[in-house]
N, CA, C and O atoms as a Maestro MAE file, in Angstrom:
{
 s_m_m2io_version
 :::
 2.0.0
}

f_m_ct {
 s_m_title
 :::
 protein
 m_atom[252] {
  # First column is atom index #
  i_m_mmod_type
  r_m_x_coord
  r_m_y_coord
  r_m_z_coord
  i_m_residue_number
  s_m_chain_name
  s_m_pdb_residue_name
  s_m_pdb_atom_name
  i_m_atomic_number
  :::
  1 25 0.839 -1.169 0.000 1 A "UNK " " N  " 7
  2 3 0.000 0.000 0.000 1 A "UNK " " CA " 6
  3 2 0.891 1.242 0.000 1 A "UNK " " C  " 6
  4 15 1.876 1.215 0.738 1 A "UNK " " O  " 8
  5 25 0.699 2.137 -0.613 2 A "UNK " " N  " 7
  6 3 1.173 3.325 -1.083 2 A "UNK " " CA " 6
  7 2 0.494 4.418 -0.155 2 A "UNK " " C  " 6
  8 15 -0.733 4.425 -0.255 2 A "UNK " " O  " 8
  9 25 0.954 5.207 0.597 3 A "UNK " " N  " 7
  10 3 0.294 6.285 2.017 3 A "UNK " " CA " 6
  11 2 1.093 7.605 1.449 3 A "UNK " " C  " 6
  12 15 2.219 7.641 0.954 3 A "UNK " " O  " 8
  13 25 0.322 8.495 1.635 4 A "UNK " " N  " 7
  14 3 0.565 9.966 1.344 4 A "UNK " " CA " 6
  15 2 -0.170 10.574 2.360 4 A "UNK " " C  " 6
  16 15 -1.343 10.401 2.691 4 A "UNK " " O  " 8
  17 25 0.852 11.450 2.889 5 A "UNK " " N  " 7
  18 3 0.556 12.388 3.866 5 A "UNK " " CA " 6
  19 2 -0.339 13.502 3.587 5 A "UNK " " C  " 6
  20 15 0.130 14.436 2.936 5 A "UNK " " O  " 8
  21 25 -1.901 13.571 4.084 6 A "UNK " " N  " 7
  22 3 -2.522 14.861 3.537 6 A "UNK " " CA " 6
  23 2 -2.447 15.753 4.385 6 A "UNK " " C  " 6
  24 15 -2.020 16.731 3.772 6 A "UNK " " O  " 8
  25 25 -2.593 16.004 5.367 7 A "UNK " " N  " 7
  26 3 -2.765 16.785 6.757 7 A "UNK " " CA " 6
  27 2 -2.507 16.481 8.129 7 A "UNK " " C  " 6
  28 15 -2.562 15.321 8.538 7 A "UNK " " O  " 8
  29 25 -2.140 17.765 9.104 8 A "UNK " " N  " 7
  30 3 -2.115 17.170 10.485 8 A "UNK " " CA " 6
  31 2 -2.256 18.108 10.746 8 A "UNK " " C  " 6
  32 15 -2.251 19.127 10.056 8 A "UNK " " O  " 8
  33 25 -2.492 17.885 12.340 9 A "UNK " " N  " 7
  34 3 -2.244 18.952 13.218 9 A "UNK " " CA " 6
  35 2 -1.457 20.023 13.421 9 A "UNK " " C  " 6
  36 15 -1.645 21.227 13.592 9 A "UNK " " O  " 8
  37 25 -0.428 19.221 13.356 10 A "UNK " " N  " 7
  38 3 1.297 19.929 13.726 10 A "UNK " " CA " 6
  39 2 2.230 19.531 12.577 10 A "UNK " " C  " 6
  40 15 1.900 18.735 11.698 10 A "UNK " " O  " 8
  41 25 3.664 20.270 12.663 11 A "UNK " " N  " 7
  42 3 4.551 19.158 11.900 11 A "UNK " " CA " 6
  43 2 5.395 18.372 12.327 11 A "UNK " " C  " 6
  44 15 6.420 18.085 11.709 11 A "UNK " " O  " 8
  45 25 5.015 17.828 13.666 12 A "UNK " " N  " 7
  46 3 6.131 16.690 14.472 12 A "UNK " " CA " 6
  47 2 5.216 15.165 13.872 12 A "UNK " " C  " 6
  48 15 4.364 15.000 13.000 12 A "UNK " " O  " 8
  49 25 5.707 14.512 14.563 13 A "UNK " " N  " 7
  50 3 5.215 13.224 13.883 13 A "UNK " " CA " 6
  51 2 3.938 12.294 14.211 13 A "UNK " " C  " 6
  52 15 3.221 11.496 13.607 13 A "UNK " " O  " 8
  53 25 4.112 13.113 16.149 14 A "UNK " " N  " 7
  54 3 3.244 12.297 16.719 14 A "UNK " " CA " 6
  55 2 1.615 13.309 17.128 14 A "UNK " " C  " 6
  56 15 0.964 13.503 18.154 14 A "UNK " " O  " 8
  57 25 1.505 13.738 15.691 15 A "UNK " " N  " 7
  58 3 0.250 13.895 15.532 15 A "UNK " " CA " 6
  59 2 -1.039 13.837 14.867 15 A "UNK " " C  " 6
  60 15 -0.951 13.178 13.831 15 A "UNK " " O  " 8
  61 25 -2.112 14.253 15.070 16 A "UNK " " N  " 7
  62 3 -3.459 13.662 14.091 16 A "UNK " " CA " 6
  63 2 -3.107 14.044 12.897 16 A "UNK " " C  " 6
  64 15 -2.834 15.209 12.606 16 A "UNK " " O  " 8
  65 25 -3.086 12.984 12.039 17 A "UNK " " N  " 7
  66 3 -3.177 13.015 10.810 17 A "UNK " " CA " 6
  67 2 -4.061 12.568 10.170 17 A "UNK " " C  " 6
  68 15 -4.766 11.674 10.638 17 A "UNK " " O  " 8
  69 25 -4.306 13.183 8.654 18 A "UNK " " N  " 7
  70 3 -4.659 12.004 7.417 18 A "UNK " " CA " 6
  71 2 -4.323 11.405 6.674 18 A "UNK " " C  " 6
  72 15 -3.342 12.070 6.340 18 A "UNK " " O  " 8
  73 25 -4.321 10.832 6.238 19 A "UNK " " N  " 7
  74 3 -3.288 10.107 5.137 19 A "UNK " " CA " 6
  75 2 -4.002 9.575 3.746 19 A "UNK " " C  " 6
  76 15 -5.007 8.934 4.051 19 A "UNK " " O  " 8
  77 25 -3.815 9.633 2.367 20 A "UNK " " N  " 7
  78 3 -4.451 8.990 1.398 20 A "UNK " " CA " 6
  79 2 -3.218 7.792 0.813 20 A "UNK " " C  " 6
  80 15 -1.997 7.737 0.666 20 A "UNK " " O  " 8
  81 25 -4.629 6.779 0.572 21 A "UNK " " N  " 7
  82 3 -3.562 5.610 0.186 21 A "UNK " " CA " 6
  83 2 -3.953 5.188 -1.365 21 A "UNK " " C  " 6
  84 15 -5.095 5.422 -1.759 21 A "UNK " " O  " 8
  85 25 -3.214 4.709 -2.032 22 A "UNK " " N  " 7
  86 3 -3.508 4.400 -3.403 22 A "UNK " " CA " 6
  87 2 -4.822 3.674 -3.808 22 A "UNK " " C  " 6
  88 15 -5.476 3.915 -4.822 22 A "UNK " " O  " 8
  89 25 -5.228 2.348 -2.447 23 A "UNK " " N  " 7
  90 3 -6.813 2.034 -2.706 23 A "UNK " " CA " 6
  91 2 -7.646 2.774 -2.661 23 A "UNK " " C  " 6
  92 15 -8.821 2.410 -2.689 23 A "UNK " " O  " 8
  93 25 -7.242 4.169 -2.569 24 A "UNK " " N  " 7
  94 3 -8.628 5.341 -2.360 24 A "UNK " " CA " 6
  95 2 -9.320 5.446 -1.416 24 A "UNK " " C  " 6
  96 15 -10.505 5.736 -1.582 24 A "UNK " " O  " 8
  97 25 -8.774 5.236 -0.078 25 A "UNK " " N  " 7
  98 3 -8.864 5.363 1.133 25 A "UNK " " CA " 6
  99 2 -8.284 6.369 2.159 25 A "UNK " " C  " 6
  100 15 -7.378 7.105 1.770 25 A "UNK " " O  " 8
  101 25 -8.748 6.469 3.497 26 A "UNK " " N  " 7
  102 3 -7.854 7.180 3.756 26 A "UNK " " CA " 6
  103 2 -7.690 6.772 5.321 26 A "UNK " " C  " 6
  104 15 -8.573 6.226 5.984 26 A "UNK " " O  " 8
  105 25 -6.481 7.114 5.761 27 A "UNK " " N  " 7
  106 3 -5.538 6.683 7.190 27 A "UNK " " CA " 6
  107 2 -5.980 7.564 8.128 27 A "UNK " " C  " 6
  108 15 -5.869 8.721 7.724 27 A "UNK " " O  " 8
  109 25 -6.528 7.454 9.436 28 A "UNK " " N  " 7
  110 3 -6.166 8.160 10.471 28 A "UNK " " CA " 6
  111 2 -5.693 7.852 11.502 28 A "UNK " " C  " 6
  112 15 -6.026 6.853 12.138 28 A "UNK " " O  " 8
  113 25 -4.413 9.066 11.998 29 A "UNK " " N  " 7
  114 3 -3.461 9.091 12.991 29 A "UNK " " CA " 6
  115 2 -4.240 9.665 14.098 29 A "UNK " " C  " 6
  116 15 -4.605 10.835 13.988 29 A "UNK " " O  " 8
  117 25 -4.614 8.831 15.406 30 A "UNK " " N  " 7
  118 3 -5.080 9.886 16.426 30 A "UNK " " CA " 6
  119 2 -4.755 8.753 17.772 30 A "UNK " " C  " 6
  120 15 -4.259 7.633 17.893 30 A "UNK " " O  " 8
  121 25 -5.321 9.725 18.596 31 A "UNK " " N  " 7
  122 3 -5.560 8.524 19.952 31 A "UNK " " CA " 6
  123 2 -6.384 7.773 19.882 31 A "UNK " " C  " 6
  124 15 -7.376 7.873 19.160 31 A "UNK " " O  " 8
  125 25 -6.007 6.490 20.944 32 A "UNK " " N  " 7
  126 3 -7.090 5.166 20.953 32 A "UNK " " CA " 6
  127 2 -7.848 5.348 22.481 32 A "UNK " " C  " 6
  128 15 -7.375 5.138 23.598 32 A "UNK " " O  " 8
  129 25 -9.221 5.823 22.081 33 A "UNK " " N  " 7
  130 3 -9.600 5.971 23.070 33 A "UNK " " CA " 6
  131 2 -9.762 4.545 24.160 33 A "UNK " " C  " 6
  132 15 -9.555 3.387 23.797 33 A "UNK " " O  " 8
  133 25 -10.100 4.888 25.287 34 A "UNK " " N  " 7
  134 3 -10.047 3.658 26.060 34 A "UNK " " CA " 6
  135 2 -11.599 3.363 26.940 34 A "UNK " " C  " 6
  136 15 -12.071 2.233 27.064 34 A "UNK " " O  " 8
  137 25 -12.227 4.589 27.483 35 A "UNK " " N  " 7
  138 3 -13.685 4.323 27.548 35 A "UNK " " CA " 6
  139 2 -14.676 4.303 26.600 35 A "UNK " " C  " 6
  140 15 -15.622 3.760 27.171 35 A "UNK " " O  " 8
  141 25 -14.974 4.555 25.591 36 A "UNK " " N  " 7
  142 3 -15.768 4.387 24.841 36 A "UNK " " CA " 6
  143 2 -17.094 4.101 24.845 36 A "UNK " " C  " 6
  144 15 -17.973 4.687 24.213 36 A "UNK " " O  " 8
  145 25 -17.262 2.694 25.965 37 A "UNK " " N  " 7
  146 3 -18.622 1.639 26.112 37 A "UNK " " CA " 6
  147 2 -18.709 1.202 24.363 37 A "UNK " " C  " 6
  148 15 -19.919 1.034 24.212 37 A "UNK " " O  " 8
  149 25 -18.323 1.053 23.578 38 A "UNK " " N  " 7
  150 3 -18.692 0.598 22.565 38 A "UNK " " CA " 6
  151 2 -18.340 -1.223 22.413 38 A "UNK " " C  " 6
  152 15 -17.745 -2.087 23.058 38 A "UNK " " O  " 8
  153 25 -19.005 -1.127 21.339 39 A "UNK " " N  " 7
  154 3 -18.739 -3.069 20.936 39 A "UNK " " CA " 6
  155 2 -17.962 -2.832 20.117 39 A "UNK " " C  " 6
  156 15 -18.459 -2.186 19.195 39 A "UNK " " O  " 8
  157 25 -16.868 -3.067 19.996 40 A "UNK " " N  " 7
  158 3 -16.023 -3.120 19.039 40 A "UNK " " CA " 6
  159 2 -15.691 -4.449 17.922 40 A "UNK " " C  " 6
  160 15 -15.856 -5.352 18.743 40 A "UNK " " O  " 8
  161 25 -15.395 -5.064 16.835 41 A "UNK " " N  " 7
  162 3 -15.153 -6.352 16.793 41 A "UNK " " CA " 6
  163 2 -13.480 -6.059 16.646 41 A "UNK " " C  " 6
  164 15 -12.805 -5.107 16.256 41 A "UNK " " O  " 8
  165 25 -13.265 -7.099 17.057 42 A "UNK " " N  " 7
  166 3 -11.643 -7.453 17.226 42 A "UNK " " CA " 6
  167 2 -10.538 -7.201 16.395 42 A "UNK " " C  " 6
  168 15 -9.332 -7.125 16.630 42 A "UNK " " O  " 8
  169 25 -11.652 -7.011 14.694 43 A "UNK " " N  " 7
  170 3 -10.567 -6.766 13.219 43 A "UNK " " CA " 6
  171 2 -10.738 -5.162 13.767 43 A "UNK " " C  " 6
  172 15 -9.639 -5.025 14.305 43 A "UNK " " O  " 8
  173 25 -11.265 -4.190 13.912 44 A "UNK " " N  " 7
  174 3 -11.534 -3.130 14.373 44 A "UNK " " CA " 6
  175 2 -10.677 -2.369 15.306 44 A "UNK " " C  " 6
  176 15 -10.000 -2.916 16.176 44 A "UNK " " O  " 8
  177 25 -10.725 -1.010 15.090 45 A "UNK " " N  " 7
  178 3 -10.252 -0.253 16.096 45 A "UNK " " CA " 6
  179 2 -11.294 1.256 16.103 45 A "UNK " " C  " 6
  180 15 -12.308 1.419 15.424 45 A "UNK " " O  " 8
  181 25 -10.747 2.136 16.977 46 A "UNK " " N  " 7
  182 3 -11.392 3.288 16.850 46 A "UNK " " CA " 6
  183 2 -10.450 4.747 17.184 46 A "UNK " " C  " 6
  184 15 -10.349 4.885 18.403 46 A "UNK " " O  " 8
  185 25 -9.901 5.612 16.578 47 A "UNK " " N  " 7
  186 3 -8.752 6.586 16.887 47 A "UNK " " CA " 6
  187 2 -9.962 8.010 17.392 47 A "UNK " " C  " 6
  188 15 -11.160 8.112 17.124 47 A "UNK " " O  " 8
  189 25 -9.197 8.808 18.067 48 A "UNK " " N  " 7
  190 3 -10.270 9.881 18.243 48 A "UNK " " CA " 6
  191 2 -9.210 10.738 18.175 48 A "UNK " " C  " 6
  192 15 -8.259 10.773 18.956 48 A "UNK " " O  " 8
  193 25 -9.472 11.713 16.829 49 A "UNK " " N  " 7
  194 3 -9.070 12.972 16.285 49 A "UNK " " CA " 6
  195 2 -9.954 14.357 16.879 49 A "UNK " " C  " 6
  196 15 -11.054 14.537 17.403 49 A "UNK " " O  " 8
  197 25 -8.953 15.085 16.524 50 A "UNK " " N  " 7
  198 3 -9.677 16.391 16.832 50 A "UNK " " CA " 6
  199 2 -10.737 16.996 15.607 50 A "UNK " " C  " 6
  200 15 -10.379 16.954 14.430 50 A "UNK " " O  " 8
  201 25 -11.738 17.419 15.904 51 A "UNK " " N  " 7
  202 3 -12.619 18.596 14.780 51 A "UNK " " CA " 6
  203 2 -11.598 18.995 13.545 51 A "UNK " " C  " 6
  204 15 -11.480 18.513 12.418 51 A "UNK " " O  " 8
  205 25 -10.851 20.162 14.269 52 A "UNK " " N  " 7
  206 3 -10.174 20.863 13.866 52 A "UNK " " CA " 6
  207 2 -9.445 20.097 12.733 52 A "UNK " " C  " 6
  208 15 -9.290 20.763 11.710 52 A "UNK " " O  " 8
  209 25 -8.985 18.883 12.713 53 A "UNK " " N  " 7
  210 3 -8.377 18.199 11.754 53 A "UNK " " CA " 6
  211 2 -9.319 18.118 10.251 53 A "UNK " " C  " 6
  212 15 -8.957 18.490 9.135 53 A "UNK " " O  " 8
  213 25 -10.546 17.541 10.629 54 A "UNK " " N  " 7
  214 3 -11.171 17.606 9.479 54 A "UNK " " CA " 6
  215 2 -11.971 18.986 8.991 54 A "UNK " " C  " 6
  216 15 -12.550 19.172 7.921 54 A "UNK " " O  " 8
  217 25 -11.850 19.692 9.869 55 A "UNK " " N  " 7
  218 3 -12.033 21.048 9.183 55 A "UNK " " CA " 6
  219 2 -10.861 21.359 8.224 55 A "UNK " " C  " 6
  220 15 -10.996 21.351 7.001 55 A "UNK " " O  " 8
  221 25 -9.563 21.666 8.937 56 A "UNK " " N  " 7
  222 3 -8.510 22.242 8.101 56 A "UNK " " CA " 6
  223 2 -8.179 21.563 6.224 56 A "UNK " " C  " 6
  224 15 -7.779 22.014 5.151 56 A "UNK " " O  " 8
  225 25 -8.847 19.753 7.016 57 A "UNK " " N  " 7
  226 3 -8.760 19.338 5.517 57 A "UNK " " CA " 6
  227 2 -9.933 19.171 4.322 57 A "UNK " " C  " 6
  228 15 -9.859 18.596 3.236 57 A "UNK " " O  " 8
  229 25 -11.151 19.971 5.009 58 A "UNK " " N  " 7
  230 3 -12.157 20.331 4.199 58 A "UNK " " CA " 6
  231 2 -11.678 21.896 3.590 58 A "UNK " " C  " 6
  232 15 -11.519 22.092 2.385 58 A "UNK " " O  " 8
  233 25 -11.486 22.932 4.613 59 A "UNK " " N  " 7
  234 3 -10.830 24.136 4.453 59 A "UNK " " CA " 6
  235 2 -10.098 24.130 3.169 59 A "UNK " " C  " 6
  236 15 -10.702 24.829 2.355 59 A "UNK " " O  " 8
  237 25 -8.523 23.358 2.455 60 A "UNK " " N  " 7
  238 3 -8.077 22.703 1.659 60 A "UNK " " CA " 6
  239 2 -8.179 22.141 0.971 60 A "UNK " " C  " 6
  240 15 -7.236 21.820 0.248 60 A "UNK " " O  " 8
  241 25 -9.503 21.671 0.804 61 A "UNK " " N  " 7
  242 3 -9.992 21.042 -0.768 61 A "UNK " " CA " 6
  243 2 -9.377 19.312 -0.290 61 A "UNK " " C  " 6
  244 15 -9.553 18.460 -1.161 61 A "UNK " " O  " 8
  245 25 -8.937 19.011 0.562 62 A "UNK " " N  " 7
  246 3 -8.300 17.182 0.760 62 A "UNK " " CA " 6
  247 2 -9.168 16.329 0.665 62 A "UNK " " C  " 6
  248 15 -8.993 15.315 -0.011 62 A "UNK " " O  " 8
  249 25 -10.465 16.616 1.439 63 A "UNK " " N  " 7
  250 3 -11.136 15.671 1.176 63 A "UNK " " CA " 6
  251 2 -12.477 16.428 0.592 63 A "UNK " " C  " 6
  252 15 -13.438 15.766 0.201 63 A "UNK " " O  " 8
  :::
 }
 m_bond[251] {
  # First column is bond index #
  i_m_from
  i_m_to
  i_m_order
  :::
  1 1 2 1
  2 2 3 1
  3 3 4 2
  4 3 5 1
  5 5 6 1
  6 6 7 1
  7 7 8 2
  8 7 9 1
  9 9 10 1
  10 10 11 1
  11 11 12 2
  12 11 13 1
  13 13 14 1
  14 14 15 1
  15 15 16 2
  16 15 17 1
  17 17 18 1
  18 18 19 1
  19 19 20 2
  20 19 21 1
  21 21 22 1
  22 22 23 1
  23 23 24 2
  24 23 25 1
  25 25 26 1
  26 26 27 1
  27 27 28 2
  28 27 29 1
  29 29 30 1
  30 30 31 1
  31 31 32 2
  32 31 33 1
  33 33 34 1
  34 34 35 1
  35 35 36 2
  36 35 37 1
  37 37 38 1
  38 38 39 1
  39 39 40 2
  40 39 41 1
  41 41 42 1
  42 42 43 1
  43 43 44 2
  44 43 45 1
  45 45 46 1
  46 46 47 1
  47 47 48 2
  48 47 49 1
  49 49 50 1
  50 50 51 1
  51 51 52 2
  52 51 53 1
  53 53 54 1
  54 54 55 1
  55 55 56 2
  56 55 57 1
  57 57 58 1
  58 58 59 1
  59 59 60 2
  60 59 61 1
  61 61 62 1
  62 62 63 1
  63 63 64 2
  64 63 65 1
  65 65 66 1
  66 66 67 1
  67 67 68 2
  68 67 69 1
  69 69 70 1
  70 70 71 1
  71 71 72 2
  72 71 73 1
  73 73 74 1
  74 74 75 1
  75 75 76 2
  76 75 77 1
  77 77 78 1
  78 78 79 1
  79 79 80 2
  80 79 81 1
  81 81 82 1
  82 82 83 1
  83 83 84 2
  84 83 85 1
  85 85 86 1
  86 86 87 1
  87 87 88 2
  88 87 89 1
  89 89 90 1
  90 90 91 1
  91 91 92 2
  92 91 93 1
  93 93 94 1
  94 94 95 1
  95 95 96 2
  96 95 97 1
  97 97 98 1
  98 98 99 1
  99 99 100 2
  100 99 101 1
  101 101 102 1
  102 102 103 1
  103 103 104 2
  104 103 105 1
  105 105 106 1
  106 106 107 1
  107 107 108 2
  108 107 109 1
  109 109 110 1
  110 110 111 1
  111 111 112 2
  112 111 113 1
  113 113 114 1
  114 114 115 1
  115 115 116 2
  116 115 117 1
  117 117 118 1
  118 118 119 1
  119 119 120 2
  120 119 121 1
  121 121 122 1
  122 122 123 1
  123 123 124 2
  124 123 125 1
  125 125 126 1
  126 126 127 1
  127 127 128 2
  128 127 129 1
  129 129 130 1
  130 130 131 1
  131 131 132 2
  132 131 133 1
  133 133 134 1
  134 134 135 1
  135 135 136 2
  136 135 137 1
  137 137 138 1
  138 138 139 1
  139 139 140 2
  140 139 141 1
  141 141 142 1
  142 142 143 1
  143 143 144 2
  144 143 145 1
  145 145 146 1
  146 146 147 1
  147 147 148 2
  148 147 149 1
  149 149 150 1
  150 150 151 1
  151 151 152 2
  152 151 153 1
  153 153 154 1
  154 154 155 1
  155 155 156 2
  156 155 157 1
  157 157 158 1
  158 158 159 1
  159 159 160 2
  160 159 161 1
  161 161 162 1
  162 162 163 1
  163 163 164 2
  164 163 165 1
  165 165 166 1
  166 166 167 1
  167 167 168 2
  168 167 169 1
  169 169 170 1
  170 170 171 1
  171 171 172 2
  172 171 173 1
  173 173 174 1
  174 174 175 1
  175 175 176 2
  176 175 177 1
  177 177 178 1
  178 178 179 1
  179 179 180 2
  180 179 181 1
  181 181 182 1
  182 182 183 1
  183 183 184 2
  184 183 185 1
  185 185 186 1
  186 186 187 1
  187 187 188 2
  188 187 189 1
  189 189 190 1
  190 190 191 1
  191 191 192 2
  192 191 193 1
  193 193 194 1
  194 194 195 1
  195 195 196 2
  196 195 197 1
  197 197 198 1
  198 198 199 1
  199 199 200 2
  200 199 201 1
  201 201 202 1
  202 202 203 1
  203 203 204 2
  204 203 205 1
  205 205 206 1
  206 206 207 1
  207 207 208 2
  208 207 209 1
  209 209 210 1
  210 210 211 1
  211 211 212 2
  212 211 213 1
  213 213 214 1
  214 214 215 1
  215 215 216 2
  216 215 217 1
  217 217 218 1
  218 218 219 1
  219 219 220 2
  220 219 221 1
  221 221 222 1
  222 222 223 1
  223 223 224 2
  224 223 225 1
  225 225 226 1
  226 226 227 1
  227 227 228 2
  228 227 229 1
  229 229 230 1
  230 230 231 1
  231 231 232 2
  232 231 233 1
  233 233 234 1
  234 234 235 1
  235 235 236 2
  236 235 237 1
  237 237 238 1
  238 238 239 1
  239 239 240 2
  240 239 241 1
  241 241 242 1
  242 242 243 1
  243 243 244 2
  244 243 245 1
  245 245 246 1
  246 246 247 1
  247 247 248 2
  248 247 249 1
  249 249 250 1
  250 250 251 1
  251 251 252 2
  :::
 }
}
């Protein structure tokens, strides 16, 4: 898989990002929340980004 960096927060490394990948998808970098109460299934995960992230990359034409 092929990953391209679209956006983040910051420019250090260890932050929310997006990412587009060649299947025409896209990656997100965030925290794993830990309360949730949700059902999760096991192939699954869930990251929790900030607003602000997908604003800046609507703002930008990214997604």
């Amino acid at each position: 898989m092929m990953v391209s960096k679209l956006i983040s927060t910051c420019e250090l490394k260890d932050c929310p990002t997006l990412y587009a990948t060649d299947r025409d998808t896209l990656l997100v970098q965030g925290e794993t929340p830990a309360d949730h109460g949700l059902r999760i299934p096991a192939h699954e995960t869930l990251v929790e980004i900030p607003m602000e992230l997908i604003r800046k990359a609507i703002r930008e034409q990214l997604i």
